[in-house]
C-alpha positions as CSV (number, residue, x, y, z in Angstrom):
1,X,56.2,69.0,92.1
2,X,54.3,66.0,91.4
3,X,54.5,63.5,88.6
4,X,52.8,64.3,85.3
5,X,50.0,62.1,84.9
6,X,50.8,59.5,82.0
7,X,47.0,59.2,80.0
8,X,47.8,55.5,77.7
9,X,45.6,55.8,74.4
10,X,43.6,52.7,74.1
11,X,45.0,50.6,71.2
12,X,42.4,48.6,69.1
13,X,42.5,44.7,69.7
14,X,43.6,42.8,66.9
15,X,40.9,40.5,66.4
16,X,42.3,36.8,64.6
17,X,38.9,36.3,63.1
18,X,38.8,39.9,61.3
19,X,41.7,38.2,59.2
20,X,39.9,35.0,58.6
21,X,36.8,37.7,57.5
22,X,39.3,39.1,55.2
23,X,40.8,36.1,53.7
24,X,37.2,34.6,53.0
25,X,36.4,38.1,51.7
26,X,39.6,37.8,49.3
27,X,39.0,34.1,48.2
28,X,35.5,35.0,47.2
29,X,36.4,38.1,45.4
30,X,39.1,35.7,43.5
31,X,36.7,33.5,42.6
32,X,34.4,36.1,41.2
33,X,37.1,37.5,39.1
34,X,37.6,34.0,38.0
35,X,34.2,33.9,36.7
36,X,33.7,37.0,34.9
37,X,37.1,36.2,33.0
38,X,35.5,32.8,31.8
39,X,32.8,33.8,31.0
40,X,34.3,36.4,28.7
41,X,37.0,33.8,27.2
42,X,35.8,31.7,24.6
43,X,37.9,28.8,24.5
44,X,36.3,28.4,28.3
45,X,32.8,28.8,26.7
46,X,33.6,26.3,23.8
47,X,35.7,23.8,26.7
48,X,32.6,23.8,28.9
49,X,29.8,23.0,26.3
50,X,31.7,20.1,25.2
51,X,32.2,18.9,28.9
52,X,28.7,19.5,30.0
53,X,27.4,17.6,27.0
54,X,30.0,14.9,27.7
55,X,28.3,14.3,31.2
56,X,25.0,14.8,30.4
57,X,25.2,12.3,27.8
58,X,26.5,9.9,30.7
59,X,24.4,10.2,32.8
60,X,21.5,10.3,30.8
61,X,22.7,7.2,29.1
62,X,19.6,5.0,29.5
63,X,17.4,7.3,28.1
64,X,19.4,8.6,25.5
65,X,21.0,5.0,24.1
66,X,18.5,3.4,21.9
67,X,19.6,0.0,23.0
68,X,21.6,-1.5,26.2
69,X,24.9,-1.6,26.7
70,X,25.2,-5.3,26.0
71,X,22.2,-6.0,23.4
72,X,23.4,-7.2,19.5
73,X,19.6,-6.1,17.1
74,X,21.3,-6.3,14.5
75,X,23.6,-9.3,15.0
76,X,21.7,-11.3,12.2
77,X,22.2,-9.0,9.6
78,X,26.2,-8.9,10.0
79,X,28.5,-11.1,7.4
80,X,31.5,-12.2,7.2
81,X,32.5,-9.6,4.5
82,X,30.0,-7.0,5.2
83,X,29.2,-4.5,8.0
84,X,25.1,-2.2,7.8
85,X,26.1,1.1,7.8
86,X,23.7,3.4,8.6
87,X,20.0,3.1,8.4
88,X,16.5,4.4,10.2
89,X,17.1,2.1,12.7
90,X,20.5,2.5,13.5
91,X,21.7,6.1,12.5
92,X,25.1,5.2,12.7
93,X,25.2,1.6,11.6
94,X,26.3,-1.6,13.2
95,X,29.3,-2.8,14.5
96,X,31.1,-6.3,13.8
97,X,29.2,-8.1,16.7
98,X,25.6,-6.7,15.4
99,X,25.9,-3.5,18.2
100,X,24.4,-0.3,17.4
101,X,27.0,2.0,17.1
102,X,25.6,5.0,18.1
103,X,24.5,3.1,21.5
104,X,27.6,1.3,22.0
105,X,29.2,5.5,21.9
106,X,26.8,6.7,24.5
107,X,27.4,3.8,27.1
108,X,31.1,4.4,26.3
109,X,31.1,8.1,27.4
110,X,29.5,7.0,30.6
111,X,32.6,4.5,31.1
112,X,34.9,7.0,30.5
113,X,33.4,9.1,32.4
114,X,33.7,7.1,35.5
115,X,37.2,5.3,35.2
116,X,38.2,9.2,34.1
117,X,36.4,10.7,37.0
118,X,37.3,8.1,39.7
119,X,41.0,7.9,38.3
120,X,41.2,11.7,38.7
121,X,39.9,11.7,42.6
122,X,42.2,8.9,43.5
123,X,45.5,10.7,42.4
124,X,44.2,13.9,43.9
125,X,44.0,12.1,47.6
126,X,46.7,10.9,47.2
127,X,49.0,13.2,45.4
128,X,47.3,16.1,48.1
129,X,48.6,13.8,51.0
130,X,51.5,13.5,50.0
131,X,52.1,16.9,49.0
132,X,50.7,18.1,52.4
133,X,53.0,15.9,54.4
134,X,55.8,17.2,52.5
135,X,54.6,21.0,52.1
136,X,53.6,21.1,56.0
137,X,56.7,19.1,57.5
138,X,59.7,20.2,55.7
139,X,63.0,18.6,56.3
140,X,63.8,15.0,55.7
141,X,60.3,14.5,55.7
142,X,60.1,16.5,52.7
143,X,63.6,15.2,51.2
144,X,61.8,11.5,51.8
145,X,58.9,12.3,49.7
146,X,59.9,14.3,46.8
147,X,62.7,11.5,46.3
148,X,59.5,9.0,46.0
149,X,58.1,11.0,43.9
150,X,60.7,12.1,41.4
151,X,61.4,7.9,41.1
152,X,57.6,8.0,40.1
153,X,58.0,10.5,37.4
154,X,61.3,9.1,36.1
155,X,59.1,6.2,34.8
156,X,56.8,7.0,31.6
157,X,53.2,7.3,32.8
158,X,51.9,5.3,30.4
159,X,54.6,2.3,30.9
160,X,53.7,3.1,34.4
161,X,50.0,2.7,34.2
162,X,50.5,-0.6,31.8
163,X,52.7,-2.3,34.5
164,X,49.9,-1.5,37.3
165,X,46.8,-2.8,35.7
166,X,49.1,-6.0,34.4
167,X,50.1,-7.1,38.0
168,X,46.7,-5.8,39.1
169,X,44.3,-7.4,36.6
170,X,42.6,-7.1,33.9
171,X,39.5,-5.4,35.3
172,X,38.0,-1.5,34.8
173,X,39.0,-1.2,38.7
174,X,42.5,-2.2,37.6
175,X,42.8,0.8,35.3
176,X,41.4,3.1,37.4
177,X,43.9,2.6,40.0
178,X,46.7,2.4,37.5
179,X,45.4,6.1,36.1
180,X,45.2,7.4,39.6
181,X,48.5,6.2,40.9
182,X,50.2,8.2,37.9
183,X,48.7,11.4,38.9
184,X,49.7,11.1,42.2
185,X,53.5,12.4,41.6
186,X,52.2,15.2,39.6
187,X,49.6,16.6,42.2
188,X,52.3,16.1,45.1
189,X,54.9,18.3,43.5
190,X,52.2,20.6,42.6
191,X,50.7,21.3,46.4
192,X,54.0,21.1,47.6
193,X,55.3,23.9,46.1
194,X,52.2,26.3,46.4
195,X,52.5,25.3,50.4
196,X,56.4,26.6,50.3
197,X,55.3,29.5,48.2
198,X,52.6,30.3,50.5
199,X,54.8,29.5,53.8
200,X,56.4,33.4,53.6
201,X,53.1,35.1,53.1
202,X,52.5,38.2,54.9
203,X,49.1,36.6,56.0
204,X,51.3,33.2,57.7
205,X,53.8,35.7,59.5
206,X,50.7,37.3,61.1
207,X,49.1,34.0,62.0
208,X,52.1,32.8,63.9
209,X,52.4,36.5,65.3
210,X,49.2,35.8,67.0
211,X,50.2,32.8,68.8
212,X,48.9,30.0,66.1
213,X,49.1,27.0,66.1
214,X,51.8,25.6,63.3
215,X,48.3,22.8,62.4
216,X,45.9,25.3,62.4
217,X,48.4,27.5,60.1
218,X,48.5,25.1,58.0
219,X,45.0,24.2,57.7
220,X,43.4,26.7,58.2
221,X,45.1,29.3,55.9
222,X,48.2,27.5,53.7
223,X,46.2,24.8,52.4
224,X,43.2,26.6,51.4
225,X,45.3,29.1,49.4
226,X,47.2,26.4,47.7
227,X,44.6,24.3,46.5
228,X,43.6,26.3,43.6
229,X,46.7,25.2,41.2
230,X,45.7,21.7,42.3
231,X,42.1,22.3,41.2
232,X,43.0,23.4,38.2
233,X,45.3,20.6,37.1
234,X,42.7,18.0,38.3
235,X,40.3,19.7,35.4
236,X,43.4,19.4,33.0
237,X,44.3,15.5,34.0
238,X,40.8,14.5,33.2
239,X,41.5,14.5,29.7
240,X,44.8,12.9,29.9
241,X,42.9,10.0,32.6
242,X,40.0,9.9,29.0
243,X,43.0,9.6,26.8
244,X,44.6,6.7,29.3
245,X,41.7,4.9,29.9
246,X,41.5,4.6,26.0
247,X,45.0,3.0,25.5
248,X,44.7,0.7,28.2
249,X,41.7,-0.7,27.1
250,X,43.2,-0.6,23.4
251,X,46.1,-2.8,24.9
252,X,43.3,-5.4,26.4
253,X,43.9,-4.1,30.0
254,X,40.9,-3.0,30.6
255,X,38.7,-6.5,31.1
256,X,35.2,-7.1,29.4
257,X,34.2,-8.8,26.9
258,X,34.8,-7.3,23.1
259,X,31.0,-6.4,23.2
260,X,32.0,-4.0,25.8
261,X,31.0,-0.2,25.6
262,X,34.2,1.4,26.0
263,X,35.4,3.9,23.7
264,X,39.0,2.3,23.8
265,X,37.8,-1.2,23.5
266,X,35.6,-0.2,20.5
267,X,38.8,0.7,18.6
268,X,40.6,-2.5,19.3
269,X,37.5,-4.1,18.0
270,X,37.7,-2.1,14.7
271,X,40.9,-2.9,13.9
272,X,40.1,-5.1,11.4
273,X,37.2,-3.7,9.8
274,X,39.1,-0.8,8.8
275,X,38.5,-1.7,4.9
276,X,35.1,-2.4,5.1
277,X,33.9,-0.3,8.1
278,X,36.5,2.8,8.8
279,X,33.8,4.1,10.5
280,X,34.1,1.8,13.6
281,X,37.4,3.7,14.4
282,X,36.7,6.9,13.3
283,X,33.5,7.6,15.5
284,X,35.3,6.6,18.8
285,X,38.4,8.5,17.6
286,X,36.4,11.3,17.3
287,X,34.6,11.2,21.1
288,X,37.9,10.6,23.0
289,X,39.6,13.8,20.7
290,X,36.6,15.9,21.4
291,X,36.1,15.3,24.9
292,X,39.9,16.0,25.5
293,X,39.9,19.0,23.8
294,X,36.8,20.3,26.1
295,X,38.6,19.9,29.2
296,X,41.9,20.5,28.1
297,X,40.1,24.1,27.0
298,X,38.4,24.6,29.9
299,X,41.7,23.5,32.4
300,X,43.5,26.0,30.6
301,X,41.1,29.1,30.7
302,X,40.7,28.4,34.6
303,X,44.1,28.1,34.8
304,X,44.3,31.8,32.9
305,X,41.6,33.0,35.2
306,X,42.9,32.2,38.9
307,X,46.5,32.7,37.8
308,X,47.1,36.4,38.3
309,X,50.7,36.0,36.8
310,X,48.8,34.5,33.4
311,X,45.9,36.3,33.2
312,X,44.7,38.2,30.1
313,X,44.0,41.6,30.2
């Protein structure tokens, strides 16, 4: 008798890219999600009308101050004992120095703005550096940074970010290092552990199943899918690098002259007009509280939105 022929079924090839396809496929759908859920939540709504009108307003500054940053009209018609309030010309008085106030709060948003903004992308480098060395390595290397990092965060961040801009100078680039050095612990833990929760995927076993390479693992399909927390608390620590960038300059840390247009320096400069001007620290109070509140609002709902363990139903 001769053998029974042995017919093999053709198996379909498993194709890397096809998971790639799917991943991108996934990510997109994510974001989409994302979108529809802020757009229907409206602390998101209210977070990003106050953000958007915070930018605009810096970067529209010269057209929308009616004087320059550094110009005193009305410096002749401050006394001693006596501060213009408002008037047709300046709708929200003077200050001490003969400033228009409503000026001297437009240039300031585009200052905070920019040490807020700058700050922000400094401790996201660096904090994402770190926390990829750690996430991707593992082992002492990991041990070796995280121990860094919890001496960091041991320290206050504000005592922190006062000792850096003292031994750095009293400058605006002094601040913004100090403000981005701070975040730097707090992005590194962060990335970290979405790398180690993201290590035991299904979609990482496959990878390495197909013959990966541990880099291209890493950075090709852990990293992207752990960035999103990161993102998120970038849009949250904007606020808090506002709210810093305030107190340092209130502390005299952040240089410039007291004519500066800072939000923070123009309450150290109404200090003592409080009897006669309360004004002077109420309208700068109010800028720094409201643009907080927009991205602190905003942070949160897109934290809600990409979180599927927090979202709203």
């Amino acid at each position: 008798m001769s053998a029974p022929e042995v017919y093999e079924v053709p198996q379909p090839a498993v194709d890397a890219g096809d998971g790639l396809a799917e991943d991108r496929r996934a990510g997109e759908a994510l974001w989409r999600v994302a979108a529809r859920r802020l757009v229907r939540n409206p602390g998101a709504i209210v977070g990003a009308v106050i953000v958007v009108a915070f930018v605009l307003v810096a970067l529209l500054a010269p057209l929308l101050a009616p004087y320059g940053a550094g110009e005193l009209p009305g410096r002749a018609d401050v006394r001693p004992t006596f501060i213009p309030g408002p008037s047709a010309d300046h709708p929200l008085g003077l200050d001490r120095y003969g400033a228009d106030v409503l000026s001297q709060l437009i240039w300031g948003a585009r200052a905070s703005l920019l040490i807020g903004v700058l700050s922000t992308l400094l401790g996201l480098a660096g904090g994402m550096l770190v926390g990829l060395v750690a996430g991707a390595f593992g082992g002492w290397v990991d041990s070796v940074a995280m121990r860094f990092v919890d001496l960091m965060l041991a320290v206050p961040s504000l005592l922190l970010a006062v000792s850096i801009a003292a031994v750095a100078g009293q400058t605006p680039s002094s601040v913004v290092i100090a403000i981005g050095v701070v975040q730097v612990p707090v992005f590194a833990r962060l990335l970290r552990g979405s790398m180690l929760a993201q290590r035991g995927s299904d979609y990482v076993l496959a990878a390495r199943s197909l013959g990966l390479s541990r880099r291209t693992v890493t950075m090709s399909h852990v990293l992207p899918n752990s960035v999103s927390p990161v993102i998120v608390q970038a849009t949250l620590l904007l606020a808090t690098a506002v709210i810093e960038a305030a107190a340092l300059s209130f502390l005299g840390l952040g240089g410039g002259s007291p004519t500066t247009a800072e939000w923070g320096r123009m309450l150290v400069a109404a200090q003592n007009e409080l009897e006669i001007a309360p004004r002077l620290a109420l309208l700068p109070g109010i800028c720094i509280s409201v643009t907080a509140l927009g991205f602190t609002l905003f942070g949160e709902a897109l934290r809600e939105a990409l979180d599927p363990r927090s979202r709203r139903r």
